[in-house]
C-alpha positions in Angstrom: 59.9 -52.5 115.3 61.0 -54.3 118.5 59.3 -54.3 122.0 60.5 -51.8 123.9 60.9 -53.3 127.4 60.1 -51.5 130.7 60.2 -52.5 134.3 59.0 -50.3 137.5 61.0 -49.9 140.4 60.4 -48.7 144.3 62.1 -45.4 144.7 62.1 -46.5 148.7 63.4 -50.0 149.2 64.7 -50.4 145.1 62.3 -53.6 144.2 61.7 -54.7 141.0 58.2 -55.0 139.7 57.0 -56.5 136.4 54.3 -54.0 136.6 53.2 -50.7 137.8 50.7 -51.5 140.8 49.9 -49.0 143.9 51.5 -50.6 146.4 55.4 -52.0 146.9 54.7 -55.3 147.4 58.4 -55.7 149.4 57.9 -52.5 151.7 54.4 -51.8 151.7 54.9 -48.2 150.7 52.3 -46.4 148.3 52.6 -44.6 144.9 56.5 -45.0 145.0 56.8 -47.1 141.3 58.5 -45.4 139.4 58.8 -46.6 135.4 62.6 -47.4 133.9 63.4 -48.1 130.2 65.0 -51.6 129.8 66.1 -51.5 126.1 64.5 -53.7 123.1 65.2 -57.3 122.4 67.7 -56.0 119.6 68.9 -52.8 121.7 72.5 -53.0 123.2 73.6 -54.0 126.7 75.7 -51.5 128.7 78.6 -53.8 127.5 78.4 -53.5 124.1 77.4 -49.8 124.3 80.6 -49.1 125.8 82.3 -51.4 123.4 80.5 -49.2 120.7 81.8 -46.3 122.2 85.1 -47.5 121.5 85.2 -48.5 125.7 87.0 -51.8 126.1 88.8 -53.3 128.6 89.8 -56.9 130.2 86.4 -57.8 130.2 85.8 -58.5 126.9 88.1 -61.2 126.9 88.2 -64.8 128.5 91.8 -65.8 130.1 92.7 -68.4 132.8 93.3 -67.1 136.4 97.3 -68.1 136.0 97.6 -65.8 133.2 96.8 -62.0 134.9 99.4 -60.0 135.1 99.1 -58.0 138.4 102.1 -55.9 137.2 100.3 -54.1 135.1 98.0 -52.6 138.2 100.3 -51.0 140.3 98.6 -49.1 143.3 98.6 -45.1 142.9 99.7 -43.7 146.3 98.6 -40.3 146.7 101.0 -39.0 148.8 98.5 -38.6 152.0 99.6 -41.8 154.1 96.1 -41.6 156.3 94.1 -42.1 153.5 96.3 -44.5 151.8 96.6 -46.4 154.7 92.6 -46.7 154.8 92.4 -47.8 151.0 95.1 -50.4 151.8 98.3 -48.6 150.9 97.2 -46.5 147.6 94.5 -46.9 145.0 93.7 -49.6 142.7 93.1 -48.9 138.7 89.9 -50.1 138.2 88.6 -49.7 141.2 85.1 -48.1 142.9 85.6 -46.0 146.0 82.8 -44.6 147.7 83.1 -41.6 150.7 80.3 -41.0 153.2 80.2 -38.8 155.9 78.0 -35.6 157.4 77.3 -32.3 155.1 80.9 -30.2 156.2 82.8 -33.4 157.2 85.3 -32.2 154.2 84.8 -35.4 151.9 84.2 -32.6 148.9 87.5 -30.7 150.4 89.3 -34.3 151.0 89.0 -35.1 147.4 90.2 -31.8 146.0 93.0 -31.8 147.9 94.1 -35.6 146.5 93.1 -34.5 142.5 94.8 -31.6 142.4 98.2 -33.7 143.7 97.8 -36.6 141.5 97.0 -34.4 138.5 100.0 -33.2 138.4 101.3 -36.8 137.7 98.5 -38.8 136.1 95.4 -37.4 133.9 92.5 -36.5 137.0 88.8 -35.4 136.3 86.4 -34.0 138.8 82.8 -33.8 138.0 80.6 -31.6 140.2 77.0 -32.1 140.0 76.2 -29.7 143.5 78.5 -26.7 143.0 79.6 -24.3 140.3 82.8 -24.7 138.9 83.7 -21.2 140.5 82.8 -22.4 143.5 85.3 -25.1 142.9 88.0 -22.9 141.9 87.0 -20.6 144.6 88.0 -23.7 147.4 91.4 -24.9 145.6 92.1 -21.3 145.5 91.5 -21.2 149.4 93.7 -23.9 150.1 96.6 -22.7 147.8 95.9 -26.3 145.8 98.5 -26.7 142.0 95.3 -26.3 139.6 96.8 -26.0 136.6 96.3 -29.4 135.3 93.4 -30.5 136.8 90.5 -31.3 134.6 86.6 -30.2 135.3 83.3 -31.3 134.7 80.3 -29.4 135.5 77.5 -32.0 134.6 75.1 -34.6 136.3 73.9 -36.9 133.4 75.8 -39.8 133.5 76.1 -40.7 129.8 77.6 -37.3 128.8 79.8 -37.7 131.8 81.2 -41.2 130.3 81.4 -39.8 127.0 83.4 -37.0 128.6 85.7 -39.0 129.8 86.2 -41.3 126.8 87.3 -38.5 125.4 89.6 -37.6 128.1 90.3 -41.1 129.3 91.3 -39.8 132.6 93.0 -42.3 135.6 91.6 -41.4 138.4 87.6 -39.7 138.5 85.5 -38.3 141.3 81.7 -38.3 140.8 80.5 -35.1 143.3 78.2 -36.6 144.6 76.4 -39.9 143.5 72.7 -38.5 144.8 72.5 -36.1 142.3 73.5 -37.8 138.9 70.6 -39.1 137.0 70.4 -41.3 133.7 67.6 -40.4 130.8 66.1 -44.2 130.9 64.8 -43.3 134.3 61.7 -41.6 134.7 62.3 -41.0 138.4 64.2 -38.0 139.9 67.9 -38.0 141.0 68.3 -38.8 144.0 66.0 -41.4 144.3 66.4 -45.6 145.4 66.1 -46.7 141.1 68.5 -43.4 140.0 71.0 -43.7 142.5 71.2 -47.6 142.0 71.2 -47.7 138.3 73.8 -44.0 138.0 76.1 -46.2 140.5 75.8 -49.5 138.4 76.5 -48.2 134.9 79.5 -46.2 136.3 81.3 -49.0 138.2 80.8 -50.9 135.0 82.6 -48.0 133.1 85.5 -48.4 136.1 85.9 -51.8 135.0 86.3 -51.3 131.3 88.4 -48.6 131.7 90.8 -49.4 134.2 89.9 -46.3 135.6 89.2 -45.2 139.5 86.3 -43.9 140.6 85.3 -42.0 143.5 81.5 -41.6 144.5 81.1 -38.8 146.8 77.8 -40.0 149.0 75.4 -38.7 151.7 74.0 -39.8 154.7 70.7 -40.0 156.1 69.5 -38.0 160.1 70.5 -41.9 161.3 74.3 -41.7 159.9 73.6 -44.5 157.1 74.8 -43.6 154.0 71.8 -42.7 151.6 70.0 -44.4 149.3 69.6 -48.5 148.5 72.4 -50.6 150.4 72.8 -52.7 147.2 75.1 -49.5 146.3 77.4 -50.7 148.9 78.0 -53.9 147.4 78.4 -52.5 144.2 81.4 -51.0 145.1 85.0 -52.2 146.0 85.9 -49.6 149.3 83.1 -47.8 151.5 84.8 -45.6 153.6 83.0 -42.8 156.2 84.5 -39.4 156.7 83.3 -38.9 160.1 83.5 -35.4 163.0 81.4 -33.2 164.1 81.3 -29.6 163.3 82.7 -29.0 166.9 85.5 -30.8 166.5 89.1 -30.1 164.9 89.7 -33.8 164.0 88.3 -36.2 161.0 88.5 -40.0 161.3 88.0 -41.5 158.1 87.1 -45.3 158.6 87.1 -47.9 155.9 83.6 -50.5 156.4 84.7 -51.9 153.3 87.8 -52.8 151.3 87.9 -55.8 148.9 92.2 -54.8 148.6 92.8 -54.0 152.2 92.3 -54.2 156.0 88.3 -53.8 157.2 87.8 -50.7 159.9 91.6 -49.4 159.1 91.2 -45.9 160.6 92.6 -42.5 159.2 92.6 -39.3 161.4 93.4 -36.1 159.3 92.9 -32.4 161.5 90.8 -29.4 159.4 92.9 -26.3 159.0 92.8 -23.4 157.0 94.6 -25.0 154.3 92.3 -28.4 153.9 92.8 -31.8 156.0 96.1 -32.4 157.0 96.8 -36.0 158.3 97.7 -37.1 161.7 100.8 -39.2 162.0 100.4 -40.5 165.6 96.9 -40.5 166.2 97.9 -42.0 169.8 99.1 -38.5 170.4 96.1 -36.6 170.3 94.0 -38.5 171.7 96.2 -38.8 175.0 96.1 -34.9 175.3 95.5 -35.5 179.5 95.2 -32.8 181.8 98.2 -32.3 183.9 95.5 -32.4 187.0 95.0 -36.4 188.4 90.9 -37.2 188.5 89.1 -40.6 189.4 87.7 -42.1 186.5 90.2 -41.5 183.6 92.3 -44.7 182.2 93.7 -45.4 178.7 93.0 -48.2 177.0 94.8 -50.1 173.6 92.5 -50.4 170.7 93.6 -52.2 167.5 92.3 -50.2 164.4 92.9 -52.0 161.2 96.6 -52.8 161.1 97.9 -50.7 164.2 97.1 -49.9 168.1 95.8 -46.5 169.1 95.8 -45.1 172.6 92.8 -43.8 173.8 91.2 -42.5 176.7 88.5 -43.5 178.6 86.4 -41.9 181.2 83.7 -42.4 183.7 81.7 -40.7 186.2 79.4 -42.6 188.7 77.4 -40.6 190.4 74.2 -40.8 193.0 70.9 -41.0 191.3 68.4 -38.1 191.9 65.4 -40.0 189.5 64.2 -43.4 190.4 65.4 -44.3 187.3 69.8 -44.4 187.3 71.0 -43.6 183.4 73.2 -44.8 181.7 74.7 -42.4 179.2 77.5 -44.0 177.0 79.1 -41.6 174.3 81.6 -43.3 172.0 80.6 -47.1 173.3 77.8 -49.2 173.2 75.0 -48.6 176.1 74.4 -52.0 175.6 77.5 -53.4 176.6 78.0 -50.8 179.5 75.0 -52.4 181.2 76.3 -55.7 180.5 79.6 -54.5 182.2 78.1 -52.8 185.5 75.7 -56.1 185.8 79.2 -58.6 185.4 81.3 -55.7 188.0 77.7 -55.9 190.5 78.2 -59.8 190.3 81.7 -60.5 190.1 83.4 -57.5 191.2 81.2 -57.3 194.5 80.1 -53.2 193.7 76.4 -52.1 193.6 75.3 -49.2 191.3 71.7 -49.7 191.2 71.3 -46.1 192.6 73.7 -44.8 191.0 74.0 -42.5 187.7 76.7 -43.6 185.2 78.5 -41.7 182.5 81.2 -42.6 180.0 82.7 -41.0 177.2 85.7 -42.1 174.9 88.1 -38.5 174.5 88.5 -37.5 171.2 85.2 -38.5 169.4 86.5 -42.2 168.6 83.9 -44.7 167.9 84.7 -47.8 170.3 83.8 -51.2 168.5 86.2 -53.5 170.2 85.6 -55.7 173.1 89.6 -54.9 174.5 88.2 -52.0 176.0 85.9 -53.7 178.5 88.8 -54.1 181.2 89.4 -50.5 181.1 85.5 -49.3 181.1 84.8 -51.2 184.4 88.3 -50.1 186.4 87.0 -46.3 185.3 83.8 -47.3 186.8 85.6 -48.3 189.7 88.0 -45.6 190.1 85.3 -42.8 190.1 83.0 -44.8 192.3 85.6 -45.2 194.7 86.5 -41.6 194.0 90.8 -42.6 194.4 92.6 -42.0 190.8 94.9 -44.1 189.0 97.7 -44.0 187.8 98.5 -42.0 184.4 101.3 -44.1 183.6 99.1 -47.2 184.1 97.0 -48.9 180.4 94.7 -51.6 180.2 93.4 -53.8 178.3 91.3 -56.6 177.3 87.6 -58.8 177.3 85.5 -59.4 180.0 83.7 -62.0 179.7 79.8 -62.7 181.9 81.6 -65.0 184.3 84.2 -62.7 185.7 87.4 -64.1 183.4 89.8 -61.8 181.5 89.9 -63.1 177.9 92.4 -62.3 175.5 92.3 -60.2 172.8 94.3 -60.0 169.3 97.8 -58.7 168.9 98.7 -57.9 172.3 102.5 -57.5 172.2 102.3 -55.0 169.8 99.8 -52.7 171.9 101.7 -53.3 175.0 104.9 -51.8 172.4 103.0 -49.5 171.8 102.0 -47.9 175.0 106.1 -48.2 176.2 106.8 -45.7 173.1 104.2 -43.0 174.6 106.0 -43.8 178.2 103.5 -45.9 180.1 105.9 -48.0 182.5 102.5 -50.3 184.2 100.2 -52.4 182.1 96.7 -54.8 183.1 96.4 -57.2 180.6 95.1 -60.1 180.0 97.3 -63.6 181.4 97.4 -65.2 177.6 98.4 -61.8 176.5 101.1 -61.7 179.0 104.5 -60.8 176.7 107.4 -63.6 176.6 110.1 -61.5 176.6 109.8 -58.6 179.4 109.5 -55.0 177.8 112.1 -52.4 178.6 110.4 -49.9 181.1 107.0 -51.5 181.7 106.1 -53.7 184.4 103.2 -56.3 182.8 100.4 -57.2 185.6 98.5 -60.5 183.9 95.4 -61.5 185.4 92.4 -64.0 184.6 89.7 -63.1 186.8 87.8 -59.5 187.3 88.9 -59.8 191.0 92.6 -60.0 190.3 92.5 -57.0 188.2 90.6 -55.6 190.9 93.2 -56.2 193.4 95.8 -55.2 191.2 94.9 -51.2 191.8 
């Protein structure tokens, strides 16, 4: 009889041992080994298990790079332009898509919503592992979703899952969620660093053979990182984050990850009584300004993905009462507002030592850009010097530590894109400074932070 062969992994960090022993020798945590079942010498590989199951695909075969037909993977658009736009314009066959976000961010809802529409053109299985399949039916019901050809799965072991959907041999699969499916070789939990790697690993491999797409529904930890190891990250082909707080109206899904499209593409869907509805102009809801003028408000172009998205940005300086001024930056890195008050202290000539400073991106958009740094510091300015701008005036562009205005990428199209939501005065960068003039908008190019300065 052959050797049944064994190995012991971390349920914490996901090591490797050859061994059991007390203590993870690659995190240093205790009584965390957890035992896994490897096969025999003459025992199977996932490969030819699948192929035993009658589950075969391009794999099995060896052909030159010339030779693959990409006409016979056509992307599936699902009719919801946001979320195709984040998966780079529709889903790949084949493919491994997984969704994070906070518990109520509506990935479970999200999904539903895209099943029940493609079911009614292409064979769709959902498999729940966290809810009843009434409570399923109860949501679609809710949302007034077609349901009658949608298929369901109430189960959370992944071989009778894939067996399932041999049977079926579905197009397009969601896996509800990834933390709770568990595999019978493992001896540790679901949930844990060895199940939720090894559940993730065998399905993608099924993806493959099958031509079939897969979407992992996944949590997040208190910190916002998606739970679990991060190899499961690069297991897959698209990451994507469902992101919004309960107190807000409006979801930003934003892709991390995308081995067939654009990195950080951002969707924006709102949460109604009937499911997520997408937001066509995002620009639009974000510039939702109050009729009253106030110091400290300016809008800014940020390129997200493969389009510009007006935002705006304010700031509110204030006298310190503590020995100790804050600095409180919501939707932008505190880090880089320091950095911006020290270069505006230095090069703009303004001291805020004593003073308290606030900032806050309208909206709930995350800020990872540098274009926005010209905008941050005239905010600064405007409610230090308590006189407000102009609301028909954007900036952008990159401040640099020695004072200079860098450029930043695609600038014609942001500066087309404020002229379409009316703004008739622009800041931008001098390399940025358009060719051609732009019907309605009056272009103000500068180089240094004093000449933007000036140019309030």
């Amino acid at each position: 009889m052959a050797k049944q062969k064994s190995a012991f992994l971390c349920n914490d960090c996901g090591t490797e041992h050859g061994q059991w022993q007390g203590q993870c020798a690659s995190c240093g945590e205790w009584n965390t080994l957890s035992k896994i079942n490897l096969g025999t010498a003459s025992s199977p590989s996932a490969s030819a298990n699948f192929k035993r199951q009658g589950i075969t695909g391009s794999l099995s075969s060896v052909t030159t790079l010339n030779d693959i037909n990409l006409k016979d993977l056509p992307r599936i658009v699902t009719g919801i332009g946001e979320f195709d736009r984040v998966l780079g314009d529709g889903i790949v066959p084949g493919s491994a898509v997984l969704i994070g976000g906070n518990p109520g961010a509506g990935k479970s809802t999200l999904l539903l919503q895209i099943l029940c529409r493609l079911s009614q053109e292409f064979k769709s299985l959902y498999v729940t592992g966290e809810e009843s399949l009434q409570q399923v039916a109860l949501r679609a019901k809710r949302l007034d979703l077609p349901t009658d050809k949608l298929l369901m799965l109430a189960k959370t072991n992944i071989n009778e899952i894939t067996n399932v959907a041999q049977e079926q041999q579905p197009k397009i699969m969601v896996i509800d969620s990834i933390q709770v499916m568990h595999s019978a070789d493992i001896a540790s939990a679901p949930g844990s660093v060895s199940q939720v790697r090894e559940c993730a690993a065998y399905l993608v491999q099924y993806a493959k053979q099958t031509n079939t797409a897969i979407f992992f529904v996944g949590h997040v930890t208190k910190d916002g990182n998606l739970a679990g190891p991060k190899v499961l990250e690069h297991m897959i082909d698209c990451f994507m984050m469902l992101e919004g707080g309960d107190d807000s109206r409006y979801r930003t899904l934003r892709g991390q990850k995308n081995r067939f499209g654009a990195v950080n593409e951002l969707g924006v869907f709102a949460m109604t009584e009937t499911g997520l509805k997408e937001v066509k102009n995002p620009s639009a809801i974000f510039l939702a300004r109050t009729e009253e003028i106030s110091p400290g408000s300016l809008v800014t172009v940020l390129w997200e993905g493969t389009r510009p998205l007006l935002i705006e940005i304010q700031a509110l300086v204030d006298s310190s009462q503590f020995g100790n001024p804050r600095r409180i930056a919501v939707g932008l890195d505190n880090n880089r507002l320091a950095m911006q008050l020290a270069v505006l202290h230095r090069h703009g000539g303004l001291f805020m030592a004593d003073q308290d400073v606030f900032v806050n991106v309208v909206g709930g958009v995350r800020v990872t850009e540098t274009s926005a740094d010209l905008a941050l510091i005239l905010a600064i300015v405007s409610s230090f010097k308590d006189k407000a701008l102009d609301q028909e005036l954007v900036v952008f562009g990159e401040v640099g530590l020695a004072g200079e205005i860098r450029p930043v990428p695609n600038g014609q199209q942001r500066l087309q894109e404020a002229a379409k939501h009316g703004f008739t005065r622009a800041i931008v960068p001098k390399a940025n400074a358009p060719k051609k003039a732009i019907e309605g908008m009056k272009v103000i190019a500068v180089s240094r932070l004093s000449e933007a300065l000036a140019a309030l």
